[in-house]
Residue, then its C-alpha position, 0 to 999 in steps of 0.5 A: x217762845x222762838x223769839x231769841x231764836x228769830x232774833x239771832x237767826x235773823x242777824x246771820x241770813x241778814x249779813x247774808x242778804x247784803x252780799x252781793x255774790x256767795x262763796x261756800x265760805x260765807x255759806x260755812x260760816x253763816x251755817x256756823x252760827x245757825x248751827x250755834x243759835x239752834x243748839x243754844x236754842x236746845x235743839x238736839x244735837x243729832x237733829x241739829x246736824x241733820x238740819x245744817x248738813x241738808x241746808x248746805x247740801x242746797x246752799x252750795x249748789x249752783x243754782x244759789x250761787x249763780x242766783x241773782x239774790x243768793x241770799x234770800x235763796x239761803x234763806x229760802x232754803x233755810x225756811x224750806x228745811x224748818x218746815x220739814x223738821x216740824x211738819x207732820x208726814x204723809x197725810x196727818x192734819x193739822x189738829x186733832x183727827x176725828x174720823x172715827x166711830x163717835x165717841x171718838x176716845x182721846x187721851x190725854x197723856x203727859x206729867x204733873x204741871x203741864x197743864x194738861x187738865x186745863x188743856x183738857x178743857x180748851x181742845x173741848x171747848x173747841x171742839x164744842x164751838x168750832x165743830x158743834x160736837x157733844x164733847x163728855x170729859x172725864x177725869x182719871x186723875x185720882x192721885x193729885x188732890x181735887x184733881x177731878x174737882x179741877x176738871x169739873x170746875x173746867x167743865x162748868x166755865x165751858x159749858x163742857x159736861x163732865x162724868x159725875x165723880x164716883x169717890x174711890x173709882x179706879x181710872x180704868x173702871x172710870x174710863x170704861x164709865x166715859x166710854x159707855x155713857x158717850x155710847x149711851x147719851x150719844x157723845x161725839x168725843x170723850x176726853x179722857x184726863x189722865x194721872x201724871x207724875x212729877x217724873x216718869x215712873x213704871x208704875x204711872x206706864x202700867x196705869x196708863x197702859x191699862x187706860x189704854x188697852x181698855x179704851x183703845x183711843x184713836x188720839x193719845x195726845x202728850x200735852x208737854x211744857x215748852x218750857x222744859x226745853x230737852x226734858x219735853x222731848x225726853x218726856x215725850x220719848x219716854x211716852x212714846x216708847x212705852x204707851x205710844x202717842x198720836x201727837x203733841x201739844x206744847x203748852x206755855x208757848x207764850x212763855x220765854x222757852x228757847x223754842x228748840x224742844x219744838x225743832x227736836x219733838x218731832x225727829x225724836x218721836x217721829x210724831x207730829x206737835x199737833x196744837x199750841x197753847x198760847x197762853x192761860x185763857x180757855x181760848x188761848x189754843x191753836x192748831x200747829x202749823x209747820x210753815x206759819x211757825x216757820x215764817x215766825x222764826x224767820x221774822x216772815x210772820x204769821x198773816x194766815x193766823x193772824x187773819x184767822x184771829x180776826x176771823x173769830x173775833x169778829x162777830x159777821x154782822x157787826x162787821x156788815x154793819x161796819x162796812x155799811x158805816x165805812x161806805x157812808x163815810x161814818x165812824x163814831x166812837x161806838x164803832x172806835x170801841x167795837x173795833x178795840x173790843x175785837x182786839x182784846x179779843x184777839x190777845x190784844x195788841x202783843x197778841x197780833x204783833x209777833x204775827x206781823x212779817x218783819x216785825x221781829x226786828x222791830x220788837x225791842x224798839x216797840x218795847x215798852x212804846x205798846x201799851x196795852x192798858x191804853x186799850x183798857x183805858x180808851x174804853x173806861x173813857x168811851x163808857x163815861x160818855x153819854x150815847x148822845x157824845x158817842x154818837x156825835x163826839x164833836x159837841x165834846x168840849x172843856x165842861x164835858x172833857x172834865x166829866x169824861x176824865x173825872x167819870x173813868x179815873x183819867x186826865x183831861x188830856x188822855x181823852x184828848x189824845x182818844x179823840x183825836x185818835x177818832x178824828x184821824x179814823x174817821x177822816x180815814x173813813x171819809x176817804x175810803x168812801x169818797x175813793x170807793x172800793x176801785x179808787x181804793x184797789x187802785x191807789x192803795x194804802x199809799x192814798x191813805x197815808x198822804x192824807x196824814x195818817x202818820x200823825x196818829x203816832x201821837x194820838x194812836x194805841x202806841x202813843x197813848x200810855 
């Protein structure tokens, strides 16, 4: 979502980096095109005018110009201000609060088309593996055909309960409905899906204000496209003024929205974006952070979440048992395939790749080299092998090669390039265990690097189609 305007803010505070001292007049002019970028990003108008005159307040000061490095002061400044546009205030979380009274009653508001149902699903499915709650969902949705159907459908892939469908029920009768079946069947959270429209409507707001009153929810969260760009935030003013919202959450980032409805949301309703859908998997969900989208503008990354990623996709004791392998100096291809299957699970190579600092600059020369089937591909080769060739993949040779190829639908030389791909990983492997782990703190990656893991260029994820 924010990568044209990472792109052209880079451009302006690199031209900044590179000069020796500052005047106010390179400061003006550097904030002339990031005022441009954000408005051509849709930022609001008012918010982009705030947000230039606090950054030139700072900017101008003494302290930047007699800086050693004045700009990465400016930049500094820059990231600082992004961070208190988008952060919530005082005390809110990350995330959904729950510190109330189980059921705890969330509302899910916003219209037609956000994808607010599907969202619905995700923040439950959460809920339920993250935190171990006994979440009950329910639809009052009974305008959009099969709309109820569609929530119980969410509920079944998820291992998510939802409130039995009761045919011509109103939404208020079904919300009072959720509420005492969680009281009754002891429910930790009671999500309740609300209608949308195609477009705000008085009628839809004294629905939902009804919902409300009845409910008395302690989150009502407006699920909002990203893509919409200022009609997001519109919509979200709209919800706010009429029914009132806790917070927001912004689907479809993953798309090409132009990132400014995520700058403008929280000045114009003064309520925080709470999660992020990242894509359209029931795990493609996560909590919104000020600072790491911050970083993700400016081209800093995004390690935290990037480690967290990991975190998830790494099952504790296949990694114990991986470590144990890396003390030995052994990898075999069992292990090369475990490790790309925590990569698909991570979102895969485009995933993980806009998380890592500096790598926005990188972007357009990566297109098109990263390709993700190879993944795909690497592990229909490793499952055409025997246990016997994954174990020990030296005895692999011609005869056998061709049998790979043939059994998983590739050329000879694909499973070559695989191989070989191995052979660095594991020589890698080898020199992390003869190094140890004080060999390896003391001389770092760069020991690693000598030893020729360049060349896995041509054989790695990148050079492989």
């Amino acid at each position: 979502m924010f990568e044209k305007l990472s792109e052209r803010l880079g451009g302006v505070l690199d031209k900044l980096t590179k000069r020796g001292q500052l005047s106010e007049a390179d400061v003006d002019e550097a904030l002339r095109e990031v005022r441009v970028a954000l408005l051509e990003a849709d930022a609001a108008l008012p918010v982009v005018k705030d947000f230039i005159t606090r950054v030139r307040a700072e900017a101008v000061g003494e302290k930047v110009i007699k800086s050693v490095t004045p700009g990465q002061m400016v930049i500094k400044i820059v990231h600082d201000e992004l961070v208190n546009v988008l952060k919530a205030q005082g005390n809110e979380a990350p995330g959904l609060d729950l510190t109330h009274t189980p059921p705890v009653p969330i509302l899910m508001l916003g219209l037609q088309g956000s994808g607010k149902t599907t969202s619905t699903a995700k923040i439950a499915r959460r809920f339920a593996e993250r935190q171990g709650k006994k979440v009950l969902m329910a639809s009052l949705d009974t305008r959009r055909p099969a709309a109820q159907q569609q929530l119980a459908i969410l509920g079944e892939q998820t291992g998510i309960k939802t409130l039995p469908i009761v045919p011509g029920e109103p939404p208020v009768a079904i919300a009072k409905r959720a509420m005492n079946t969680g009281r009754l069947e002891g429910y930790d959270i009671v999500m309740l899906d609300t209608a949308g429209r195609l477009a705000i409507d008085d009628e839809l707001m004294a629905e939902l204000a009804e919902v409300r009153d009845a409910v008395k929810p302690h989150e009502s969260l407006l699920v909002a496209d990203a893509m919409t760009g200022q009609d997001a935030v519109n919509t979200a003013k709209h919800f706010q003024d009429k029914i009132g919202i806790t917070g927001i959450m912004l689907t479809r980032i993953d798309g090409d929205a132009r990132g400014g409805a995520a700058l403008s949301m929280r000045a114009v309703t003064g309520k925080p974006i709470k999660l992020l859908g990242t894509g359209e998997k029931l795990d493609a969900i996560e909590d919104f952070h000020a600072d790491r989208v911050a970083g993700r503008i400016l081209g800093m990354g995004d390690i935290v979440s990037l480690v967290e990623k990991a975190m998830e996709a790494t099952e504790q004791e296949e990694a114990e048992k991986l470590a144990l392998k890396m003390q030995k100096g052994q990898f075999d291809l069992n292990d090369l395939a475990q490790q790309m299957k925590q990569l698909q699970k991570m979102g895969g190579i485009g995933g993980i790749i806009g998380m890592l600092p500096g790598i926005g600059k990188m972007q357009k020369q990566l297109e098109g080299k990263v390709d993700e089937k190879v993944i795909k591909r690497s592990l229909a080769i490793i499952s055409a092998m025997t246990p016997k060739e994954r174990r020990v993949p030296d005895i692999i040779k011609a005869s056998r090669k061709n049998r790979i190829a043939k059994g998983a639908g590739v050329q000879v030389q694909d499973v070559n390039k695989l191989l070989k791909q191995h052979q660095e990983m594991a020589r890698m492997m080898k020199q992390v265990s003869k190094m140890g782990q004080k060999g390896l703190m003391r001389h770092g990656m760069a020991a690693l690097m000598k030893g020729g893991m360049g060349g896995m260029g041509g054989g790695g994820f990148g050079g492989m189609r």
